[in-house]
Residue, then its C-alpha position, 0 to 999 in steps of 0.5 A: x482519486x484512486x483506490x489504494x490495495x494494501x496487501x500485508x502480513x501481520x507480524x511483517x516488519x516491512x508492513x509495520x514499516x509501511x504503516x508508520x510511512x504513510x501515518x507519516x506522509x498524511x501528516x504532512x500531507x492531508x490530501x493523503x488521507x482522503x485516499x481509500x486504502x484496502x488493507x488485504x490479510x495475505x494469508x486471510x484472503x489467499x484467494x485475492x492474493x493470488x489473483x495478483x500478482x507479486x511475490x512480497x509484501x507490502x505490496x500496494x496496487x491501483x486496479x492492476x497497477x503495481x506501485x510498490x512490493x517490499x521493503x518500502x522507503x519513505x519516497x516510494x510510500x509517497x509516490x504511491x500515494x501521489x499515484x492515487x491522488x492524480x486523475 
Protein backbone atom coordinates (compact mmCIF):
# COMPACT_ATOMS: atom_id res chain seq x y z
CA UNK A 1 0.00 0.00 0.00
CA UNK A 2 1.17 3.21 -0.92
CA UNK A 3 1.09 6.94 0.49
CA UNK A 4 -1.53 9.23 -0.76
CA UNK A 5 -0.54 13.25 -1.07
CA UNK A 6 -3.43 15.41 -0.86
CA UNK A 7 -2.78 18.94 -1.55
CA UNK A 8 -6.01 21.20 -1.38
CA UNK A 9 -7.28 24.89 -0.37
CA UNK A 10 -9.46 25.37 2.00
CA UNK A 11 -12.83 27.09 0.87
CA UNK A 12 -12.01 24.88 -2.63
CA UNK A 13 -15.10 23.60 -3.82
CA UNK A 14 -13.41 21.02 -5.99
CA UNK A 15 -11.54 20.01 -2.80
CA UNK A 16 -14.67 19.92 -0.89
CA UNK A 17 -15.94 17.56 -3.74
CA UNK A 18 -13.06 15.35 -3.17
CA UNK A 19 -13.56 14.80 -0.09
CA UNK A 20 -17.06 13.87 -0.07
CA UNK A 21 -15.92 11.15 -3.18
CA UNK A 22 -13.44 9.39 -1.26
CA UNK A 23 -15.74 9.57 1.96
CA UNK A 24 -17.69 7.84 -0.29
CA UNK A 25 -15.82 5.36 -2.28
CA UNK A 26 -14.35 4.02 1.48
CA UNK A 27 -17.94 3.24 2.09
CA UNK A 28 -18.17 1.14 -0.31
CA UNK A 29 -14.95 0.02 -0.03
CA UNK A 30 -13.10 -0.70 3.37
CA UNK A 31 -9.82 -1.47 1.88
CA UNK A 32 -9.68 2.42 0.75
CA UNK A 33 -9.54 3.39 4.34
CA UNK A 34 -6.38 1.85 5.12
CA UNK A 35 -4.53 3.91 2.55
CA UNK A 36 -2.55 7.14 4.59
CA UNK A 37 -3.71 10.13 2.77
CA UNK A 38 -1.57 13.41 3.55
CA UNK A 39 -3.55 16.37 3.20
CA UNK A 40 -1.08 19.33 2.31
CA UNK A 41 -2.85 23.23 2.92
CA UNK A 42 -1.38 24.78 -0.37
CA UNK A 43 -1.09 28.27 0.62
CA UNK A 44 0.13 26.81 4.49
CA UNK A 45 2.82 24.73 2.90
CA UNK A 46 3.93 26.88 -0.18
CA UNK A 47 7.32 25.37 0.03
CA UNK A 48 6.06 21.79 -0.50
CA UNK A 49 3.61 22.75 -3.14
CA UNK A 50 5.79 24.07 -5.11
CA UNK A 51 8.41 21.15 -4.94
CA UNK A 52 5.54 19.65 -7.31
CA UNK A 53 4.53 19.98 -9.86
CA UNK A 54 0.80 20.76 -10.71
CA UNK A 55 -1.06 24.07 -11.34
CA UNK A 56 -4.80 22.83 -9.76
CA UNK A 57 -6.22 21.54 -6.87
CA UNK A 58 -6.98 18.74 -5.71
CA UNK A 59 -4.15 17.30 -6.78
CA UNK A 60 -3.37 13.65 -5.44
CA UNK A 61 0.08 12.21 -5.98
CA UNK A 62 2.08 8.83 -5.01
CA UNK A 63 6.17 9.70 -4.67
CA UNK A 64 6.31 11.49 -7.86
CA UNK A 65 3.37 10.08 -9.65
CA UNK A 66 0.35 12.46 -10.57
CA UNK A 67 -2.65 10.64 -10.18
CA UNK A 68 -5.09 13.39 -10.39
CA UNK A 69 -5.48 17.52 -10.49
CA UNK A 70 -8.64 19.37 -10.73
CA UNK A 71 -12.31 18.84 -10.80
CA UNK A 72 -12.47 15.41 -9.72
CA UNK A 73 -15.01 12.49 -10.83
CA UNK A 74 -16.06 9.72 -8.73
CA UNK A 75 -14.17 7.46 -11.25
CA UNK A 76 -10.79 9.31 -11.00
CA UNK A 77 -11.08 9.28 -7.10
CA UNK A 78 -11.20 5.96 -7.20
CA UNK A 79 -8.48 5.18 -9.62
CA UNK A 80 -6.35 6.74 -7.19
CA UNK A 81 -7.28 5.17 -4.76
CA UNK A 82 -6.70 1.59 -6.45
CA UNK A 83 -3.31 3.10 -7.33
CA UNK A 84 -2.10 3.00 -3.81
CA UNK A 85 -3.95 -0.11 -2.81
CA UNK A 86 -1.50 -2.21 -5.72
CA UNK A 87 2.06 -3.34 -4.60
Amino acid sequence: MKEITYFYLKGCPYCRKADVLIERLIGENPHFADIPITKIEESENPEIAESYDYYYVPCLWIGQEKLHEGAPTKEQMRKALERALEE
